[in-house]
Each structure stands twice: as C-alpha cells, then as structure tokens.
C-alpha positions, 0 to 999 in steps of 0.5 A: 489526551494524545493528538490521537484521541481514544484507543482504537479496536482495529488498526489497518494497513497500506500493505505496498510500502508500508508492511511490504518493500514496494519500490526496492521490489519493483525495481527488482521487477523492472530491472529482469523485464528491461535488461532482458530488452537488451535496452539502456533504460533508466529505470527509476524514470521508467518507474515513474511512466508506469507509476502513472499510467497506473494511477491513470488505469485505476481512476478509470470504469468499469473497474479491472482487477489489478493483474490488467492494471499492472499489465496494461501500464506497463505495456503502455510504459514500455511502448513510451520508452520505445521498448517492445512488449511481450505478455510475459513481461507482465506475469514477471511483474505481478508474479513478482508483487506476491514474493516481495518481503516485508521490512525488516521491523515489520513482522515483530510490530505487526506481533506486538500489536496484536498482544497488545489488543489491537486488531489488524487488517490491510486495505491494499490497491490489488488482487486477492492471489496477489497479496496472498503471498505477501500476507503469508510473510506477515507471521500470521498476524493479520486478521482480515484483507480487504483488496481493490477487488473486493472493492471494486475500487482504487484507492484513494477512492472513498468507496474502497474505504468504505467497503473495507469499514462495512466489512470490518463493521466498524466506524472511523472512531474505531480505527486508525489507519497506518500508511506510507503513500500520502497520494492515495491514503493521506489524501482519503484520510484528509478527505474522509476525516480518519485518523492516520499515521504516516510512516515517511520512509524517506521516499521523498513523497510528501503529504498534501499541503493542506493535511497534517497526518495525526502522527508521523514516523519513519519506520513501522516499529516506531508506531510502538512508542507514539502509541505508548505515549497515547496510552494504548499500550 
C-alpha cells in the first residue's frame, strides 16, 4: 500500500502559492506601490518585513479580516523602511491579490482531478471578495472555499482546519491536503495528524525538521503520477 494509504473523497488547497503565483504576484504589487515612492527600496527584503508583520497580525484577537491585515502590514512595513504610507497603497495590494493567475499547470491538474473523482476545495488565509477573483480563473473545478473569515482563523490555526472539515462534513482520513507553505499547512498537518503533499516549488522554504510530508513534488501537475502509483487514479 502507498505511503499515502486509502483514496481520499475531497482533496483541499493552499490557494496562495500553491494553485495561485503568490510571490511573482506580490512582487508585482510591491514593485507599483514603491516605485511610485520614488525610493530605492529592495524589494524582496521589503517583502520579507511585510511577510512578517503579516504573520504577526494574524496570530493576533479579535480576528481582522484579511483586507486590514494586508493593509496594516504594509503601512507598518513601509514605516520600517522610512517610506510614507498612503491608504491607496493598500487597495493597490489587495486589488492585486484577486487578479494574480494561476501556475501554468494548475488549471489542467485541478480538470483531471475532478474526472478523476476526486473533490475539491480551498482552505486559504483571506477574504471571501478576495479569492473570488482568483478562484474564477480555476476553470470552475473548485467545489467549495473555505476562507480565513469564515473561520475567523488564520491558518496554521487548528480552528481554521476545523471549521474547513466541519463544513466539508468529513474527517481527516477522508481528505489529503496539497500545500506550498511548510510555515502554515505543514506544521498543522504535523500537529493535526493530516495527510499532506507538499508542492516544493523551489522557493527555498523548507519543511519543519521533525515533519516529513506524505509526499513531495515540485509542481501541481506532479500530484497526477504520485497519486497513479497510490492507485487512486
């Protein structure tokens, strides 16, 4: 039997980074918003400052919704790097978000998954009118959203997990879960006992030293050959 063990019902999602091109999109983002700033910022390490004061906004209650969070990291972000921040700086992030694409392999997968028989759904870290424009370039094969906000939980929160399986109706031996960030869905997988493949885009993020996700590939359309030889296709 594959490591992997029994065909699952519904296979879920990391949207950002794993269906969508986070990191190219955001950089896109970040580069309108700074080089409007007239400032000679580097802009990956800029990235990194938001990254965190993200994460940081997250973790924290009472919950905000997603648009806040962006918004408030990156003022904070920019204010570190001495640039001014202006309220439109933010609607330029999060309008961005909605209009990133897919990978180029994601669309076909996500098609041959579904005739397959597999279901489909996306637990993601955002809003409802955020993802909404990303899921619409999925070719209509997702079959459910769970967002942050319906949550009211960040992942790698247990409860945004849990409520994304509640609504499913389903337990962790029915599902496998198929991600690209180790910090958020590898370390609930590890500590919520899920089946997880990781797609290791070449990002240099690495997975958490005490975890070993159930299987490893570097795009999405790789999923399609380690699930032939678990016999679920």
């Amino acid at each position: 039997m594959s490591r992997l063990g029994n065909r699952p019902t519904w296979l879920t999602f990391d949207c950002y980074g794993t269906l969508i091109q986070w990191d190219e999109g955001l950089l896109a983002a970040m580069d309108k918003i700074l080089s409007a700033k007239g400032d000679n910022i580097d802009q990956p390490a800029f990235i990194r400052i938001y990254d965190q004061h993200e994460h940081e906004l997250e973790e924290q209650r009472p919950h905000r919704s997603f648009a806040q969070v962006s918004a408030l990291a990156l003022e904070r972000a920019m204010g570190d790097v001495g640039v001014a921040f202006d309220p439109t700086d933010a609607e330029i992030l999060t309008s961005s978000i909605g209009r990133m694409p897919p990978f180029p392999e994601v669309v076909e997968t996500l098609g041959r998954l579904k005739e397959a028989g597999f279901k489909l759904a996306i637990i993601s870290n955002t809003d409802d009118a955020i993802i909404a424009g990303n899921v619409a370039q999925l070719g209509g094969h997702i079959d459910r959203v769970i967002t942050a906000e319906q949550a009211g939980a960040y992942k790698p929160s247990q409860q945004i997990f849990r409520h994304a399986w509640t609504s499913l109706d389903i337990g962790t031996e029915d599902l496998v879960h198929i991600c690209a960030s180790p910090h958020l869905d590898l370390v609930a997988a590890r500590d919520l006992g899920f089946r997880a493949v990781w797609v290791d885009r070449g990002t240099g993020r690495k997975a958490p030293a005490d975890y070993r996700p159930d299987a490893t590939v570097p795009a999405l359309d790789r999923v399609l050959s380690v699930f032939t030889a678990a016999g679920w296709m």
